[in-house]
PAZA-326007 format. One line per 8 residues: their letters; for each residue x, y, z of C-alpha. Coordinates in nm, 2 decimals, decimal comma. Layout:
# PAZA-326007
A> X/Y/Z; ...
# end
This chain:
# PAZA-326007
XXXXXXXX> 0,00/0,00/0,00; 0,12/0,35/-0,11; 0,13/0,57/0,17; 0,33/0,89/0,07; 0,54/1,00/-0,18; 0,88/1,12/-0,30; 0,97/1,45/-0,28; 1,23/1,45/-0,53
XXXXXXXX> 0,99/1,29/-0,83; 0,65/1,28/-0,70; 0,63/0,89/-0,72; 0,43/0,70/-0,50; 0,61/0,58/-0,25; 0,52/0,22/0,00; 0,54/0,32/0,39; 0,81/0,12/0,50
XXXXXXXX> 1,04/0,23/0,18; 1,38/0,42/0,26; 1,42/0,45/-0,12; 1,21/0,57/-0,40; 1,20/0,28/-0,68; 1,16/0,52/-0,93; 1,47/0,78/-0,91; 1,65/0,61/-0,61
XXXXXXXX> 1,60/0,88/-0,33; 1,66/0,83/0,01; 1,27/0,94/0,18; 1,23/0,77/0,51; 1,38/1,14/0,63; 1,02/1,28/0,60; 0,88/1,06/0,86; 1,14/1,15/1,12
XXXXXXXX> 1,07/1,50/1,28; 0,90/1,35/1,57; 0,89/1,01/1,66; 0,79/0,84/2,00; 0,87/0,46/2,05; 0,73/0,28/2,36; 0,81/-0,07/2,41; 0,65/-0,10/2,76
XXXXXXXX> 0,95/-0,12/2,98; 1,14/0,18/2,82; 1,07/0,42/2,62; 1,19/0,69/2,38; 1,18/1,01/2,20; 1,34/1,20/1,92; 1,28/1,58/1,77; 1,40/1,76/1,43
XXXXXXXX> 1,42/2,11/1,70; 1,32/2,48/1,63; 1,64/2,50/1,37; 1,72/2,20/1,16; 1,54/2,13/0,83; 1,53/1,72/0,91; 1,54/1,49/1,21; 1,96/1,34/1,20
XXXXXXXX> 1,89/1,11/1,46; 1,81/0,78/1,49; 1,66/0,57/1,79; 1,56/0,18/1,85; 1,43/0,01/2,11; 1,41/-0,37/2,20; 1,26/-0,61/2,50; 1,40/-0,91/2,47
XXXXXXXX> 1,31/-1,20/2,66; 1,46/-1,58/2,70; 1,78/-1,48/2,76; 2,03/-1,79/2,83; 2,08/-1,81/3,22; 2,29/-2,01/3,48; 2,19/-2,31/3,45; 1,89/-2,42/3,70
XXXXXXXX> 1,85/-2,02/3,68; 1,56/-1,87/3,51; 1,54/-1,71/3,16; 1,70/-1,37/3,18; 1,53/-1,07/2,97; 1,70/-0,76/2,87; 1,55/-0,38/2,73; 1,81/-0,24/2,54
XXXXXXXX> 1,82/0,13/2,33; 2,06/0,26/2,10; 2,05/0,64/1,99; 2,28/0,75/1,71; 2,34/1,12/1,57; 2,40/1,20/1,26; 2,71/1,39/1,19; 2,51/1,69/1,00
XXXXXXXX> 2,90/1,80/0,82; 2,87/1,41/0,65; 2,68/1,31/0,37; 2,34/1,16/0,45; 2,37/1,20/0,84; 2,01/1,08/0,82; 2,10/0,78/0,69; 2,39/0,71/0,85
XXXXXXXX> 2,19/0,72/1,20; 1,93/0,53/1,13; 2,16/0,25/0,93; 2,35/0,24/1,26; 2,08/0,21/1,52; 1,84/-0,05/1,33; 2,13/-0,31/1,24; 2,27/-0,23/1,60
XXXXXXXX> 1,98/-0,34/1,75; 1,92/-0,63/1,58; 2,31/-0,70/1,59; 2,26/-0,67/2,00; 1,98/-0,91/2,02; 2,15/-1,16/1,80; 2,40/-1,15/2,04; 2,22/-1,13/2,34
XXXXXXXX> 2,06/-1,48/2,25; 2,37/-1,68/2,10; 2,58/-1,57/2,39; 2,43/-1,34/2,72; 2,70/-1,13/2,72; 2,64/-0,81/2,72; 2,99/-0,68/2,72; 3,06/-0,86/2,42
XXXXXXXX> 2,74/-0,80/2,25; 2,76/-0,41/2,25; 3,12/-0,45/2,06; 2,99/-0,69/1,83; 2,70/-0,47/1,73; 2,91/-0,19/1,72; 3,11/-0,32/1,49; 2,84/-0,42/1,29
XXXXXXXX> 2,68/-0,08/1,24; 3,02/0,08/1,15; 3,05/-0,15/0,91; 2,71/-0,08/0,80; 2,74/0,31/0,81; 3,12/0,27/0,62; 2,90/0,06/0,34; 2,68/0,35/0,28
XXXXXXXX> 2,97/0,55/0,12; 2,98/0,26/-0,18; 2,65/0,37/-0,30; 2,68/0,75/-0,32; 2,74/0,83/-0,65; 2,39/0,65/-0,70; 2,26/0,96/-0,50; 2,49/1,21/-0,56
XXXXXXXX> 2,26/1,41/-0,77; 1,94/1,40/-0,48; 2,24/1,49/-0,22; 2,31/1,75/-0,41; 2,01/1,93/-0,47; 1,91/1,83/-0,05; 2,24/2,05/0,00; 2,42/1,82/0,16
XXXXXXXX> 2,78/1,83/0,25; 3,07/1,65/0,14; 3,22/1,34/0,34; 3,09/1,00/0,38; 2,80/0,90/0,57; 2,90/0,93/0,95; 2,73/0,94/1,34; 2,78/0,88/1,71
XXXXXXXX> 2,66/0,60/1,86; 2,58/0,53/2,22; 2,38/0,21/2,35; 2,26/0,08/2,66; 2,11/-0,25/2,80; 1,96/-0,33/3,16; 1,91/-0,71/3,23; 1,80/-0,72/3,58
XXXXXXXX> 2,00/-0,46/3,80; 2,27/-0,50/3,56; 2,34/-0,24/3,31; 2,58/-0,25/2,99; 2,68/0,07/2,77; 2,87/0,13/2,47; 2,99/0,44/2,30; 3,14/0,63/2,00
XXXXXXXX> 3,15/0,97/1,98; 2,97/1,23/2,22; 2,63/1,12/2,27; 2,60/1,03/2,62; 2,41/0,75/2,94; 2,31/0,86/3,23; 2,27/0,67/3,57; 2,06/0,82/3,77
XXXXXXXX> 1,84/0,65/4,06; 1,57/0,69/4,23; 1,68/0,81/4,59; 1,77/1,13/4,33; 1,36/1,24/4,42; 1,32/1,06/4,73; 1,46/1,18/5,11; 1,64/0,84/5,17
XXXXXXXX> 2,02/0,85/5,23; 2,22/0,76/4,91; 2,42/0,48/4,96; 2,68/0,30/4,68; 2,51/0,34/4,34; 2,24/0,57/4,43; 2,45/0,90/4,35; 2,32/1,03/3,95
XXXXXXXX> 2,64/0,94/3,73; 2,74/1,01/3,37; 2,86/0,68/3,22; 3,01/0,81/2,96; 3,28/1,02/2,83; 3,30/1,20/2,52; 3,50/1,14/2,26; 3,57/1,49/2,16
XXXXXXXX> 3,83/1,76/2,14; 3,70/1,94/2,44; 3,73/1,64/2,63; 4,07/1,60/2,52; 4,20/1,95/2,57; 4,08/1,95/2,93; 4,20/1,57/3,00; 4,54/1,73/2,89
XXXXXXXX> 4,50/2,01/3,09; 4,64/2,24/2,82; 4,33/2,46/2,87; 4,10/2,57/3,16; 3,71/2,40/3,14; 3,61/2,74/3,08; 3,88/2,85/2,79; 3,82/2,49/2,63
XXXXXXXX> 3,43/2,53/2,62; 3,47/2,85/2,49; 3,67/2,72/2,18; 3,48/2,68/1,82; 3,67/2,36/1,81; 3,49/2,26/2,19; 3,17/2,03/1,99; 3,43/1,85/1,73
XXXXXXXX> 3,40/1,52/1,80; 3,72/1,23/1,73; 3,56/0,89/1,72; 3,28/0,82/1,48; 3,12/0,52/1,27; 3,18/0,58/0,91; 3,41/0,51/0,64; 3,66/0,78/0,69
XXXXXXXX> 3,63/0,68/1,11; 3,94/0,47/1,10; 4,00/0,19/1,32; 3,68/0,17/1,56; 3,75/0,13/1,92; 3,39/0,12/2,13; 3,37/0,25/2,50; 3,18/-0,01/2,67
XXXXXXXX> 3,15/-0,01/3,04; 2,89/-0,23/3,25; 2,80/-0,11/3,65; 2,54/-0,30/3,91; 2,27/-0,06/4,02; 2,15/-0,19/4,37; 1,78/0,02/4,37; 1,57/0,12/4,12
XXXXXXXX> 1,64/0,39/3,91; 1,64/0,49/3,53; 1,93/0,50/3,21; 1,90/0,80/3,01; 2,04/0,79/2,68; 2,07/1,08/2,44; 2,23/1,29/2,14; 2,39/1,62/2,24
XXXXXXXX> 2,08/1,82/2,16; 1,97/1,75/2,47; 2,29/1,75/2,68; 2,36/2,08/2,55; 2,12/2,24/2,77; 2,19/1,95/3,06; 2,53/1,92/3,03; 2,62/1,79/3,42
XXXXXXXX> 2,49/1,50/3,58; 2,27/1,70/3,85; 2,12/1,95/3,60; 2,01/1,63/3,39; 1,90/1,46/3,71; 1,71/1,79/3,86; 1,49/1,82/3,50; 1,44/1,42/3,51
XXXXXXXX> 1,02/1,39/3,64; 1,02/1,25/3,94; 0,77/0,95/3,80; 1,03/0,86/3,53; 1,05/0,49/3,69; 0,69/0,46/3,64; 0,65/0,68/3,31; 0,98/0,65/3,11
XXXXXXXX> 0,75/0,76/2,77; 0,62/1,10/2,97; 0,97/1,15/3,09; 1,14/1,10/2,78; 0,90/1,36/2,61; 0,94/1,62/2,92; 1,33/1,59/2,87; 1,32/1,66/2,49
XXXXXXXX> 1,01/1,96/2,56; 1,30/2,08/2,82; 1,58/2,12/2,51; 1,26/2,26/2,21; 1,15/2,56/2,51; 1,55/2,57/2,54; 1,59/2,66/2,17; 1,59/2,31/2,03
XXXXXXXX> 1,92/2,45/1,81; 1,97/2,05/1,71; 1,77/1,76/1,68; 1,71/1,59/2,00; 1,69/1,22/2,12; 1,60/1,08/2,47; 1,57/0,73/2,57; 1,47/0,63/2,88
XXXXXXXX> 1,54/0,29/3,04; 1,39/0,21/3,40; 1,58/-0,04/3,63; 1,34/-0,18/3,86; 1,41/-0,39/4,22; 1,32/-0,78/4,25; 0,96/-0,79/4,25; 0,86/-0,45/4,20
XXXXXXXX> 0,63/-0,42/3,87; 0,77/-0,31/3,52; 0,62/0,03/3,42; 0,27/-0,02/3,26; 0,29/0,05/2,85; 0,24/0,43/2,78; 0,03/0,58/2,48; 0,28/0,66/2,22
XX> 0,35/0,62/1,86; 0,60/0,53/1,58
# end
């Protein structure tokens, strides 16, 4: 069934279509500005902004179940989200994200199945969607002329990555570039006394020439922010990446609390651990769909200067219930 069509020839195009099989353009863009994905135990948003002309993003979402355990254990399940950015000075940013994500995604639960690892899953899908997002820069000259008149830049197809699964208390993220995870637990809105795990944390760190200068210490936080080189980022997926080293670190939560995952168009305007964790709804345990779009309303009333992504994982205690599925949309 044809439901929308290409903008570059007018051709009907079928929904699910990321090309148009009558001039070759790339049109699953135009169903990006504003998606919400809700799998019942996470959830997740993403936002063109107030500035960009399309959404260079990408998010997924999975809930696995029937994970391999111990044996005489039983079966494990896992939620798992991957949000990707676009590198908007790239070719086809939009394509490189959402390459990346999807065959992420189903790289991780491939994984996940054949061997429980997390760990070793996140590298292995990592490495999967760089390859992926290095592949894209073989077909360009078959849409060099629709790049062109879309005005986009030179360079191959390139994006961040960041990725994070929670199987039981456990959770497992990988990185590439400067979209970040967040820890943050519930005692954060409650009057108990934090103990180990229960302080909000940043598990990531970006790979990026601000983070570089002031790891050096060449330059003050202040002086290094300041710099028009501060957002350039030095790890990638793409072709022109080089060798691809993933960040992947994996920390036990001992409470409840919630993973948030997102591009830099939200960290931007949240760029510490507290400020994120202060804006974070207090019911995000319960409601990780209504948190995840509060967080990206926070960055659009903020300016929304980039496209936005939030995804928002609960971790929940032994026998407390899973957060009930939200009304949302893909």
């Amino acid at each position: 069934m044809f439901h929308r069509f290409c903008r570059r020839c007018a051709e009907p195009v079928c929904g699910r279509d990321r090309y148009c099989e009558n001039c070759g353009g790339w049109v699953a863009d135009g169903l990006r500005d504003h998606i919400e994905v809700d799998v019942g135990v996470a959830a997740g948003v993403s936002d063109r902004g107030r500035r960009h002309h399309r959404n260079e993003d990408a998010l997924a979402l999975r809930d696995v179940d029937g994970l391999r355990a111990a044996p005489g254990s039983a079966a494990r399940g896992a939620v798992l989200a991957i949000v990707c950015d676009g590198v908007s000075s790239s070719a086809r940013p939009d394509e490189a994200s959402e390459t990346a994500a999807e065959v992420a995604a189903e790289a991780l639960v491939t994984a996940l199945r054949a061997e429980g690892c997390p760990a070793a899953a996140t590298r292995a899908a990592i490495h999967a969607a760089g390859s992926a997002v290095a592949e894209l820069a073989d077909c360009g000259a078959a849409h060099s002329s629709w790049a062109g008149s879309a005005g986009v830049s030179r360079g191959a197809p390139a994006c961040t990555f960041v990725s994070a699964i929670v199987s039981d208390n456990a959770v497992t993220v990988g990185w590439v570039g400067d979209s970040r995870a967040y820890w943050i637990p519930q005692t954060h809105h409650s009057s108990a006394p934090a103990h180990g795990g229960s302080v909000p944390t940043r598990l990531t760190s970006d790979d990026s020439w601000l983070a570089q200068v002031i790891a050096a210490g060449t330059l003050s936080p202040a002086q290094a922010a300041a710099d028009r080189r501060a957002h350039a980022i030095t790890a990638w997926l793409g072709d022109d990446a080089g060798q691809v080293n993933p960040h992947v670190v994996t920390i036990e939560t001992d409470g409840p609390g919630v993973v948030v995952v997102c591009t830099d168009g939200l960290w931007n305007y949240l760029d510490t651990v507290d400020e994120l964790a202060a804006a974070l709804p207090a019911q995000a345990l319960q409601a990780p769909l209504d948190a995840a779009r509060q967080l990206v309303e926070i960055a659009l009333n903020s300016g929304g200067h980039d496209n936005v992504t939030v995804a928002v994982l609960p971790v929940v205690s032994p026998g407390q219930p899973a957060p009930a599925r939200q009304e949302g949309r893909r």
